[in-house]
C-alpha positions as CSV (number, residue, x, y, z in Angstrom):
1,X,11.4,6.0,-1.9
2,X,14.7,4.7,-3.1
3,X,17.3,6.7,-3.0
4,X,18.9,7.8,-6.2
5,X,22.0,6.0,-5.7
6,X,19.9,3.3,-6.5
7,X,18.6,4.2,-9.8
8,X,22.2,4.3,-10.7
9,X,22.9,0.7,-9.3
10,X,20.0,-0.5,-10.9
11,X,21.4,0.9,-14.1
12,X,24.7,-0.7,-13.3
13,X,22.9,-4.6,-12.7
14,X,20.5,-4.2,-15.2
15,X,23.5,-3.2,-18.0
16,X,25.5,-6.3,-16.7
17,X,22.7,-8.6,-16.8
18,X,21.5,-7.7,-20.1
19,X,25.3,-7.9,-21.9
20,X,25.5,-11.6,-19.8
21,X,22.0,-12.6,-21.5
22,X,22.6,-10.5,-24.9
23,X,26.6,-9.8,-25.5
24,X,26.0,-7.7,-28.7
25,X,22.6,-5.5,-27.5
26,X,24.4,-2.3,-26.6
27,X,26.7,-2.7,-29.9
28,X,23.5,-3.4,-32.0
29,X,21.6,-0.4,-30.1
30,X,24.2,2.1,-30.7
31,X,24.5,1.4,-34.2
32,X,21.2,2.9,-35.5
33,X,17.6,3.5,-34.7
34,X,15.2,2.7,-37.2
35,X,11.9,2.4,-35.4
36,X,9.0,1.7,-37.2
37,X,6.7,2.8,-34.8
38,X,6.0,6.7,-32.8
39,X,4.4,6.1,-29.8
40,X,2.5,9.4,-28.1
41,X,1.7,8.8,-24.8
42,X,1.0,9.9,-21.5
43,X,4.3,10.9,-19.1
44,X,2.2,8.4,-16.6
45,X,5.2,6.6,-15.3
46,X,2.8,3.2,-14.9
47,X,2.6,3.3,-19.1
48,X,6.4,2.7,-20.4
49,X,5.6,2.2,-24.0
50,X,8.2,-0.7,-24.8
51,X,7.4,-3.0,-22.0
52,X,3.4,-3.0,-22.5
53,X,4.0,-4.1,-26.1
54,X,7.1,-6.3,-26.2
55,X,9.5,-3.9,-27.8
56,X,13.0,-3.4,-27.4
57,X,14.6,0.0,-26.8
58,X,15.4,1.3,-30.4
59,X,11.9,-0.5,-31.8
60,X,10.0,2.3,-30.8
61,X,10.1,5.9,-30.7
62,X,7.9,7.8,-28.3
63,X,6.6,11.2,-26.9
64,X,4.9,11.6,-23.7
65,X,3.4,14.9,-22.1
66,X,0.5,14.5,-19.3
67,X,-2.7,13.2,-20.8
68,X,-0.9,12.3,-24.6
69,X,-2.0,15.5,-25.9
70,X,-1.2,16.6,-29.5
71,X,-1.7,20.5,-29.9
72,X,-1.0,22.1,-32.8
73,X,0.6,24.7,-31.3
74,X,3.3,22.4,-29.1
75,X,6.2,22.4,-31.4
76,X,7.6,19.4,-28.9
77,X,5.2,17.2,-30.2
78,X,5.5,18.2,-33.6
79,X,9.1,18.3,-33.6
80,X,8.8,14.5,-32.8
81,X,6.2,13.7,-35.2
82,X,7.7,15.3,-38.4
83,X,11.5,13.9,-37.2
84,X,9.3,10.1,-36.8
85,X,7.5,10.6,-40.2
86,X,9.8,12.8,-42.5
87,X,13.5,11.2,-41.1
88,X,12.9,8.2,-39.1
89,X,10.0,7.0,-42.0
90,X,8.0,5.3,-39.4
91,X,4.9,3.7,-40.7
92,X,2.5,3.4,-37.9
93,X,2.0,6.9,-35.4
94,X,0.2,5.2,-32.3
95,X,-1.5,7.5,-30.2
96,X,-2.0,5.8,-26.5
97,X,-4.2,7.2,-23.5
98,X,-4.5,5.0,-20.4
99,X,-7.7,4.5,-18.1
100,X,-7.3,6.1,-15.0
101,X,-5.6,9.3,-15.9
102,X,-4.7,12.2,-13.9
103,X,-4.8,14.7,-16.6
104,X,-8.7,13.6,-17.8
105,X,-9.6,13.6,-13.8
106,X,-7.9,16.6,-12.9
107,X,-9.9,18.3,-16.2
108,X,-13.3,16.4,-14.7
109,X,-12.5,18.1,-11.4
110,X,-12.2,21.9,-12.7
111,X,-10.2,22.7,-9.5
112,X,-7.2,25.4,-10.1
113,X,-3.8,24.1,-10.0
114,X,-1.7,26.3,-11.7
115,X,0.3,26.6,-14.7
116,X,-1.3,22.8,-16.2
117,X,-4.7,23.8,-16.4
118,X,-3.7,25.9,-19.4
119,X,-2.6,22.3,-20.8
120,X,-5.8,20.5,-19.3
121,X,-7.8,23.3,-21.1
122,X,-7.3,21.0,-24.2
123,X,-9.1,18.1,-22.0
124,X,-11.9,20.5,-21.3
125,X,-12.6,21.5,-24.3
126,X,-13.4,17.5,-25.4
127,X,-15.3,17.3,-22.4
128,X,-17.4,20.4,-23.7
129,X,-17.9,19.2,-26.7
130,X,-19.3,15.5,-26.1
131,X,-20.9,17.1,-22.8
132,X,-24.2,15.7,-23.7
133,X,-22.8,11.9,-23.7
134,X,-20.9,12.0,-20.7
135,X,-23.4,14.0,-18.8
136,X,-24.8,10.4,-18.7
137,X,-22.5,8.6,-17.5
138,X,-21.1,8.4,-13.4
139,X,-17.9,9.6,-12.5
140,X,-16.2,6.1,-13.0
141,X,-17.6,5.8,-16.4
142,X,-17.4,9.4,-17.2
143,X,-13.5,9.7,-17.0
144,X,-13.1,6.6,-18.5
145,X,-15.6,7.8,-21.4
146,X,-13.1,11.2,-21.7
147,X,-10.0,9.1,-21.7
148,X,-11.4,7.6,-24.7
149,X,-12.4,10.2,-26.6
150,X,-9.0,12.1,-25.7
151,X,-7.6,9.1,-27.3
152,X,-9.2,9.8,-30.9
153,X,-9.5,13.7,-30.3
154,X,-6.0,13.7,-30.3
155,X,-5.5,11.0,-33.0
156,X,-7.4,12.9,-35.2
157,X,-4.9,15.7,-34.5
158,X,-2.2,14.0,-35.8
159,X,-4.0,13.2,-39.3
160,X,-5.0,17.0,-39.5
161,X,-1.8,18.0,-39.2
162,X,0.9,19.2,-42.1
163,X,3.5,17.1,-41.6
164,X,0.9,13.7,-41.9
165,X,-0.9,15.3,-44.7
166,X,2.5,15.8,-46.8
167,X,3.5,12.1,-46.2
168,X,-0.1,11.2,-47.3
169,X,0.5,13.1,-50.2
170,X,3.7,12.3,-50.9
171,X,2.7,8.1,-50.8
172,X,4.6,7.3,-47.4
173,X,3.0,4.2,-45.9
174,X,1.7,5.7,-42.3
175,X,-1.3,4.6,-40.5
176,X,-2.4,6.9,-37.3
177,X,-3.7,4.2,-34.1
178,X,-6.1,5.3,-31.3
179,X,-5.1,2.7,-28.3
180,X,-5.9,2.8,-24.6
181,X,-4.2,1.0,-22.0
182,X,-6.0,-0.9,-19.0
183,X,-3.8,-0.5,-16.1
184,X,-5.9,-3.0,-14.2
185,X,-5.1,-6.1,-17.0
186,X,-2.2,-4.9,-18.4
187,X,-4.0,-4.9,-22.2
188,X,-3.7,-2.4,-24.8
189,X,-7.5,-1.8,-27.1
190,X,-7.8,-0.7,-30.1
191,X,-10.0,2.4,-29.7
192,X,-11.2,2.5,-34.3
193,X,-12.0,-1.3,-33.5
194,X,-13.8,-0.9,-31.0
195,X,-16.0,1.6,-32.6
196,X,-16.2,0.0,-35.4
């Protein structure tokens, strides 16, 4: 593990490098956000929202907690979504899970570790309720299977919620996304697609 002097040379070279190949990106950054995205994602450090889609810092605003949960009772979350929805105005809420997830195995697994399983309680519950489909399924597939359906649980808690419903009502353009990201390719699907 590096050390974490390092982190703050890497901070250093990667600042200099960036003014050499963009002079005016720091100047430009610090003059305003106006994302049109809110990305809700897993604290997974393998998943860095700007880099899997081509985005700049300041293109994208994002939220991550283990497993991309959105509870209606985590007024983190929902701080983020109504300041991206009511005072940033963004126009697409993208809701991204992520094969492989420690949060969805760690639910699968039911073994106690602590505090989080009041947080992987959410996960269970899914698992609960699409038990007869995943009962199928091996433990490879199964996780994946709960990754997905995590995925549009929790996108489907975002359109339930006030602060969406107002902007509906009020005619904001805003469309809610269920993604997951393939750490094995690198490639982002579109979770309504798919099951379309």
């Amino acid at each position: 593990m590096n050390d974490i002097n390092d982190l703050l040379e890497n901070n250093k070279n990667w600042s200099e490098s960036t003014k050499e190949a963009d002079p005016g990106f720091f100047d430009r950054l610090a003059k305003r956000q106006k994302p049109e995205y809110l990305w809700i994602g897993c604290s997974d450090s393998r998943v860095p929202a700007n880099q899997i889609v081509g985005l700049i810092p300041g293109d994208i605003f994002v939220h991550r907690n283990v497993a991309n949960l959105v509870v209606h009772t985590d007024f983190n979350c929902l701080s983020v979504l109504q300041y991206a929805v009511d005072v940033l105005k963004v126009k697409h809420v993208i809701v991204c899970g992520h094969y492989g997830c420690g949060g969805i195995d760690a639910a699968l697994q039911n073994e106690p570790l602590g505090l989080i399983d009041n947080w992987l309680g959410h996960i269970k519950d899914i698992a609960h309720k699409h038990r007869g489909e995943l009962a199928e399924l091996n433990a490879h597939d199964k996780s994946a299977r709960l990754c997905e359906l995590n995925v549009m649980e929790q996108a489907a808690n975002v359109r339930r919620s006030n602060i969406v419903k107002d902007a509906i009502k009020r005619g904001q353009d805003l469309t809610i996304h269920s993604w997951i990201y393939s750490l094995r390719n690198g490639r982002l699907k579109d979770l309504a697609k798919a099951n379309d």
